[in-house]
C-alpha positions in Angstrom: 20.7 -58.8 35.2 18.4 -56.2 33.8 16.5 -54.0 36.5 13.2 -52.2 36.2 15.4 -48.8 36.2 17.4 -49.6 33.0 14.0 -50.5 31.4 13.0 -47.2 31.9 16.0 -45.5 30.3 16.2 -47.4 27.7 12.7 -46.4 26.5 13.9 -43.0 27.6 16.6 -42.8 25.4 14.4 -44.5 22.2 12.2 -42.1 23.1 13.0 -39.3 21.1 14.4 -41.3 17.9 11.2 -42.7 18.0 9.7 -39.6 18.1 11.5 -38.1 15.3 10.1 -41.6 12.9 6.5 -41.1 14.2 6.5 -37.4 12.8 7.7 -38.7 9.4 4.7 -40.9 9.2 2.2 -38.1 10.3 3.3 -36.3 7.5 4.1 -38.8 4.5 1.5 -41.8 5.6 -1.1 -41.0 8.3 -1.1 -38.2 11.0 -3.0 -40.1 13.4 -0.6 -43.1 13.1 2.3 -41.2 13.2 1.3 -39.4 16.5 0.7 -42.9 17.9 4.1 -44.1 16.8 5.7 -40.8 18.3 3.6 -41.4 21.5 4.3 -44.9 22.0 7.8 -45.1 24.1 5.7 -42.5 26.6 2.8 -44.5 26.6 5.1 -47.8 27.8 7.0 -46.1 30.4 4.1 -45.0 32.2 2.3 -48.7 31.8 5.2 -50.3 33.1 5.1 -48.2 35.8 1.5 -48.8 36.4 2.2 -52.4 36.2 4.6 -52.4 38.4 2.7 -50.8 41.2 -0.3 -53.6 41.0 3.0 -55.6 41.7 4.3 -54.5 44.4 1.0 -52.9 46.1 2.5 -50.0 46.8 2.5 -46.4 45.3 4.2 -43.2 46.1 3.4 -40.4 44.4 6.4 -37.3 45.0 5.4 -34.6 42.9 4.8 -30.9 44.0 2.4 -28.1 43.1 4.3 -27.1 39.9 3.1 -30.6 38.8 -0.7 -30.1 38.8 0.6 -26.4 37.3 2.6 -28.2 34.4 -1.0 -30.9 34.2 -3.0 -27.9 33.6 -1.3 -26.0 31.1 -1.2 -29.4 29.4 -4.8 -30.3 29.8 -5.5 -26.3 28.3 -3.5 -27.4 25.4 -5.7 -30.4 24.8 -9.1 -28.6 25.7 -7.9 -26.0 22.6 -7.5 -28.9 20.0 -11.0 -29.9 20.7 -12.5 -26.5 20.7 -11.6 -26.0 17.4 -12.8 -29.5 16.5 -15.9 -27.9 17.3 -15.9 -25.2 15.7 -15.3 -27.5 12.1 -11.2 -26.8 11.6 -10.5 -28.2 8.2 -8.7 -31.2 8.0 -9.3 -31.7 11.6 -10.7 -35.0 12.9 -11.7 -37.1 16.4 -9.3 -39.8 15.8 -6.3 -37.2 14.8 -7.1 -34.4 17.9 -7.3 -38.0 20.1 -4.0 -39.7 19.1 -2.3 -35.2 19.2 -4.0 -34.9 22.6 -1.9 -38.4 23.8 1.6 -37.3 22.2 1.2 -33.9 24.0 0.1 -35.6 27.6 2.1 -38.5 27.8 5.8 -37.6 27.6 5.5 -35.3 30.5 3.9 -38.0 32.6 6.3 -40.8 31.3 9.4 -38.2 32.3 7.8 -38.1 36.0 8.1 -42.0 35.8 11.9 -41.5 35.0 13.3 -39.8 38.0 10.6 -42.0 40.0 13.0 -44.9 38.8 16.6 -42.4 38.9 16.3 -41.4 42.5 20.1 -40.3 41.9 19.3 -38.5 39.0 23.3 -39.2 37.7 22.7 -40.3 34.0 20.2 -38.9 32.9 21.6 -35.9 31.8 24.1 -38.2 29.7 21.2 -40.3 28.8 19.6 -37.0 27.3 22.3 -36.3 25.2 22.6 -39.8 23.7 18.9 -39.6 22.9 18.7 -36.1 21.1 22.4 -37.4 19.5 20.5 -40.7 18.0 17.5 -38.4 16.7 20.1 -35.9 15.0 22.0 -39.2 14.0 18.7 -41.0 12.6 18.1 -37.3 10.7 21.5 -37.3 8.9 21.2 -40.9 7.5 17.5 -40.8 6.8 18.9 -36.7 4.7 22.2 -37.8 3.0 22.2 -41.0 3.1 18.5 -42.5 2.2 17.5 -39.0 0.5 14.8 -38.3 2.6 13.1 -35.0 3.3 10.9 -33.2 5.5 7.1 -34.0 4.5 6.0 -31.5 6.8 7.5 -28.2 6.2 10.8 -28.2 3.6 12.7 -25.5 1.6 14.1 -26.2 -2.0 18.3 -25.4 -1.0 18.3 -26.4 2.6 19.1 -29.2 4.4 15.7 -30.4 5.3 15.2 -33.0 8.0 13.2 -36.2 7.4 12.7 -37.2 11.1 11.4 -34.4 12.9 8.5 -31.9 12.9 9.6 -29.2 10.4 12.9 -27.4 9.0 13.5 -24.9 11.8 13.1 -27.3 14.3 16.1 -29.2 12.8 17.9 -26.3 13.3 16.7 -25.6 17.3 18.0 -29.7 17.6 21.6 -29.1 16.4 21.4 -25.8 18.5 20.0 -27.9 21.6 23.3 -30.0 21.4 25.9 -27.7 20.6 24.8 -26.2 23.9 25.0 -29.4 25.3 28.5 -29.8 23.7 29.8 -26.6 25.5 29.0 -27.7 28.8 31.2 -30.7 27.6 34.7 -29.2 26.4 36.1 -29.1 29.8 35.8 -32.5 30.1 36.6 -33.5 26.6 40.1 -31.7 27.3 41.0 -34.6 29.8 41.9 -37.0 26.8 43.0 -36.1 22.8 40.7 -38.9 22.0 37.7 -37.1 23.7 39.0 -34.1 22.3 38.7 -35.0 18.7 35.5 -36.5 19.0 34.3 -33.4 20.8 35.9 -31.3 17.6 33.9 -33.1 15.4 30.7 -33.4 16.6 30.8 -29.5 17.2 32.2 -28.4 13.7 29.5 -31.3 12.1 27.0 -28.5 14.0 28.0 -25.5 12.9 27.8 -27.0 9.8 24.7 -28.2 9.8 23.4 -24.6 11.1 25.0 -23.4 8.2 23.2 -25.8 5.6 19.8 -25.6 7.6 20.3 -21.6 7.3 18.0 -20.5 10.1 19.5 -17.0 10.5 17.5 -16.1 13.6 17.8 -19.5 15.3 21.5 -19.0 14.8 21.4 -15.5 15.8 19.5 -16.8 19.0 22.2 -19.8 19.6 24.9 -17.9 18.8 24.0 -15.5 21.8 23.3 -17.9 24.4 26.6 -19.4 24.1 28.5 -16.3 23.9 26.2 -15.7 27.7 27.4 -19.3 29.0 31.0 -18.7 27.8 31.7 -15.7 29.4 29.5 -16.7 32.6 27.2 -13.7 31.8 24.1 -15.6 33.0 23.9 -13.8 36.6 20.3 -12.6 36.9 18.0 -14.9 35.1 15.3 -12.2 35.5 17.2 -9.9 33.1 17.1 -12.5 30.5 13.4 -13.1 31.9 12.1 -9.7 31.1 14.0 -9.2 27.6 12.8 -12.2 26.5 9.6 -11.4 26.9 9.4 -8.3 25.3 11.5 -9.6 22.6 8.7 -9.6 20.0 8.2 -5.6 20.1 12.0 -5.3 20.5 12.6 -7.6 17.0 9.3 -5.7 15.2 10.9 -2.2 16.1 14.4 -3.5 15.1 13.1 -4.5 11.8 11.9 -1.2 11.2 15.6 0.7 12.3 17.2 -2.0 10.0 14.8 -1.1 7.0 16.0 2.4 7.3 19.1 1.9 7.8 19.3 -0.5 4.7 17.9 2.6 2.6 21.1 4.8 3.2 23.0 5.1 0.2 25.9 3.6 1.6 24.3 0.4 1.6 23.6 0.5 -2.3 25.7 -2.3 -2.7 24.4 -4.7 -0.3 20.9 -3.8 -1.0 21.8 -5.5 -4.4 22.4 -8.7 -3.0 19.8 -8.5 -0.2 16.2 -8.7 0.1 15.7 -5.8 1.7 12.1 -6.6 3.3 13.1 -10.1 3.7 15.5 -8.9 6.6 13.7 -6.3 7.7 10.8 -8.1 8.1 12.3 -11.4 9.2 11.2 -13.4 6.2 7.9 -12.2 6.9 7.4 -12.6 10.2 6.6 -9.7 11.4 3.4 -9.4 9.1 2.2 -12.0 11.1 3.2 -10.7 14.4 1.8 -7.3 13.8 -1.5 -8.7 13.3 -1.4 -10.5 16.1 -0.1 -7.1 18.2 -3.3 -5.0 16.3 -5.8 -8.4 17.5 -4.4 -7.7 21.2 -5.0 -4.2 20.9 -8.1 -3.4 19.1 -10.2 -6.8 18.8 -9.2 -9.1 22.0 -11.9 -11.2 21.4 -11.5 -14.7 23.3 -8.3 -12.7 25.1 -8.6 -14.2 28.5 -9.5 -17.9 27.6 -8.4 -18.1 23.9 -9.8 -19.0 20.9 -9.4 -22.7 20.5 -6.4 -24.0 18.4 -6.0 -22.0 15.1 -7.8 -19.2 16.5 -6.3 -16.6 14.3 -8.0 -18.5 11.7 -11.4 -18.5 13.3 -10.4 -14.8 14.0 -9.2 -14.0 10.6 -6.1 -12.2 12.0 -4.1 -13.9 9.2 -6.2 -13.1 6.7 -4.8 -9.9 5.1 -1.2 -12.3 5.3 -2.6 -15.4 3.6 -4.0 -12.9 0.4 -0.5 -11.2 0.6 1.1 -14.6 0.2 -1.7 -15.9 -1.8 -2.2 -18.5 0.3 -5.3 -20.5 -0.5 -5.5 -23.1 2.4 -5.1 -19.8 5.4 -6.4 -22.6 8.2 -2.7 -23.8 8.2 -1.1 -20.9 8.8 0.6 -20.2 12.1 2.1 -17.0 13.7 5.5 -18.0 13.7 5.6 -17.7 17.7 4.6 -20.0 20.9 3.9 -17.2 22.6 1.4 -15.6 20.5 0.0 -18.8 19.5 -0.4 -19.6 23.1 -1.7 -16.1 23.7 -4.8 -16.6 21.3 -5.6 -20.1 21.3 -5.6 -20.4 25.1 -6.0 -17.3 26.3 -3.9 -14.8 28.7 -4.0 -17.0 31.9 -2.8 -19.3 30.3 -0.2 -17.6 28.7 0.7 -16.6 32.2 1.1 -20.1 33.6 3.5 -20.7 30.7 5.8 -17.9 31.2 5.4 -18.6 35.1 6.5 -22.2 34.4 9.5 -20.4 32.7 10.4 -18.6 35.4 10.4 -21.0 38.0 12.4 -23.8 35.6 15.0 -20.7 35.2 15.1 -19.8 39.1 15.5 -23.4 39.7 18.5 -24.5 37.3 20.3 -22.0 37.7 21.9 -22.7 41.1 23.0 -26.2 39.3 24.9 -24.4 37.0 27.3 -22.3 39.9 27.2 -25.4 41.6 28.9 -27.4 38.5 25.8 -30.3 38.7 25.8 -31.8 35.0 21.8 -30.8 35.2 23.3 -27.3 35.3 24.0 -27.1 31.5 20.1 -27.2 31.5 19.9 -23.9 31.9 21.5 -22.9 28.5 19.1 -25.1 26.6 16.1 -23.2 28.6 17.4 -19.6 27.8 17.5 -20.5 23.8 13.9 -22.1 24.8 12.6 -18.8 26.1 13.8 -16.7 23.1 13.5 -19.2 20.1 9.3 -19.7 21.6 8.8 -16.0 21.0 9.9 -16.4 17.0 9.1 -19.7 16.4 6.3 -22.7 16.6 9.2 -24.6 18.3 7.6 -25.1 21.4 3.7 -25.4 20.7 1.6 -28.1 21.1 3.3 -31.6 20.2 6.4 -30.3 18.7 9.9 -31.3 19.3 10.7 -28.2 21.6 7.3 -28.6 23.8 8.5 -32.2 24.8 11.9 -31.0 25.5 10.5 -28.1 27.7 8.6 -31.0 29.5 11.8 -33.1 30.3 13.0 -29.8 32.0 10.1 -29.0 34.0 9.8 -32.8 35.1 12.9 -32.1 37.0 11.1 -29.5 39.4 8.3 -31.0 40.2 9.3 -34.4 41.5 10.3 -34.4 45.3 13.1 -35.8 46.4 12.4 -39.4 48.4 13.4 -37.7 52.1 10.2 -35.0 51.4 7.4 -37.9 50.6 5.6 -37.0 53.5 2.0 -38.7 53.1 1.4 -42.7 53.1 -1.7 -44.5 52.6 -1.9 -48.1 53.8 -4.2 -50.2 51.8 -7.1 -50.5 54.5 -7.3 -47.2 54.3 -5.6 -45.9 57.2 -4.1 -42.7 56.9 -0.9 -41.2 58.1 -1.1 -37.7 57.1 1.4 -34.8 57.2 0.8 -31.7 54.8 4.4 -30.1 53.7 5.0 -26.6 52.3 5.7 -28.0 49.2 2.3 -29.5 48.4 1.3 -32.9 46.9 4.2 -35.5 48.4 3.3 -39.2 48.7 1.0 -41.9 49.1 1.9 -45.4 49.8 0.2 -48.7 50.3 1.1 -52.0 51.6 
């Protein structure tokens, strides 16, 4: 017999394979279509939940304050797509800003709809890892065995991923589940069969971070699991605060490393290094400087951002895109959430985001001393918080923005004991306010 629960879950878990297919046809076939496709799984979850409450004439709605938080960062994410349909963004449409404005607000909703339907909660951190392990899977045979390649953003000696939304963010996915695989080992060590499976799957990683070669997406992995392993994550606010200043920490680090690379000692390696290649981050921090001198000396739009692209309507790119020689400057990004965030929304909400950050840390990390399974979480949202500051990872509809949601979706839904308002269907009220804020509704 199937119930309305494993319905869910199995959209759930086809959720992110189907994901990964719809960005492949936003950027070989048509963006808009794609978006649908990638939007689609979220879109049925949360109509079979709608369909099942005309059913059963009830509703119950458990979510907290952190939801309507989550909703409006969301909603200011949409809001910047259409300014800068406004303002005439090339390449931009109705019908494309639509169809991007559905694939970043569904999934969050859909993954409210989830726990609504896991009261429990006890598979669906195993139901995570089987979806994000059939999008990496779908990756490798659509790569090595179809030859496939990333449409969207590709280099020429790297494995590129056809199925997802650019090169680096294959890269944060194998990083994602290597984490994933850590929390794992303990119990892979139960059984030699686990064991070699477990072996496999995490040399097949390292592997692939080797052929992807995303040195500071590595670097940033690499870290957080050395933290994990050596049970070094004890103050989340530590890892808070550095992450956040991480940009001026990286920009002032590529300039000790450019000076240090000009000893002579390092004669030799300079030979087979490009020196402001590393210094610079491939770049990067061209673009993040800019940024640093608009925040500074322009801050135009600061407090409610500049629409999407706003760097573009800013021209705080500009002396980048002649540097690069980049004729088409309106699809160039700053290499950063953060920033990104910073001018194309504007400092409040900037604010929210790193508050939403902060809360999702302060509230995972008691899972993790307690040994819950949700407690391996926390990994995955420490590589989050440092891999948003050098990388697009986790803007608008990208891979890492609807992993991010999936985390936050934990925190915000109540658990059934706090539902403490009811609505009957003549309108009667019962009503009891709870510190926690928005609890339930019900009807009959």
């Amino acid at each position: 017999m199937v119930y309305k629960k494993d319905i869910i879950n199995i959209l759930f878990v086809a959720s992110f394979p189907i994901f990964g297919l719809g960005t492949y046809i936003s950027a070989s076939k048509s963006p808009s279509l794609g978006y649908l496709v990638s939007a689609a799984p979220y879109v049925l979850i949360v109509l079979f939940y709608l369909v099942d409450l005309l059913y059963r004439r009830e509703f119950q709605i458990r979510v907290n304050i952190w939801y309507l938080t989550v909703v409006l960062f969301l909603l200011s994410t949409v809001a910047s797509l259409f300014i800068a349909l406004g303002k005439n963004l090339p390449d931009t449409t109705q019908s494309l800003t639509i169809a991007r404005s559905i694939v970043i607000l569904m999934p969050f909703q859909a993954f409210v709809v989830v726990h609504l339907y896991n009261e429990k909660g006890t598979e669906l951190v195993r139901l995570t890892f089987i979806s994000l392990t059939l999008l990496l899977l779908i990756n490798l045979v659509g790569y090595f065995a179809l030859g496939l390649s990333n449409n969207l953003h590709s280099i020429e000696g790297r494995v590129n991923f056809p199925f997802i939304d650019g090169i680096y963010s294959g890269a944060c996915l194998v990083a994602i589940l290597s984490l994933m695989l850590a929390y794992y080992f303990r119990s892979a060590q139960k059984h030699i069969g686990w064991l070699t499976g477990w072996l496999v799957y995490f040399s097949l990683n390292l592997v692939l971070l080797f052929l992807i070669n995303s040195r500071l997406t590595t670097m940033i992995f690499l870290v957080v699991l050395l933290l994990i392993l050596l049970k070094a994550v004890r103050s989340v606010k530590s890892i808070y605060w550095v992450s956040v200043f991480t940009l001026p920490i990286l920009l002032n680090t590529g300039l000790l490393i450019y000076k240090i690379l000009n000893l002579p000692v390092f004669v030799s390696i300079l030979k087979r290094v490009d020196l402001i290649d590393v210094s610079t981050f491939n770049g990067r921090a061209f673009l993040w400087q800019d940024a640093f001198n608009w925040l500074l000396y322009d801050q135009r739009g600061l407090l409610l951002g500049n629409g999407y692209r706003g760097h573009y309507f800013l021209e705080i790119t500009s002396n980048v895109a002649r540097l690069w020689n980049e004729q088409e400057a309106y699809h160039m990004h700053l290499h950063s959430t953060s920033l990104e965030i910073l001018v194309s929304q504007g400092l409040f909400m900037l604010i929210i985001f790193f508050l939403l950050f902060y809360k999702a840390l302060k509230y995972y990390r008691p899972a993790l001393t307690n040994n819950e399974e949700k407690g391996m979480y926390l990994a995955i949202l420490i590589f989050l918080l440092f891999i948003m500051e050098v990388d697009t990872f986790l803007y608008l509809e990208s891979l890492g923005a609807i992993i991010f949601s999936w985390l936050l979706s934990y925190m915000v839904v109540d658990s059934p004991g706090k539902s403490q308002k009811r609505y009957d269907i003549n309108n009667q009220v019962n009503l009891k306010i709870s510190g926690d804020g928005i609890n339930s509704y019900s009807r009959t």
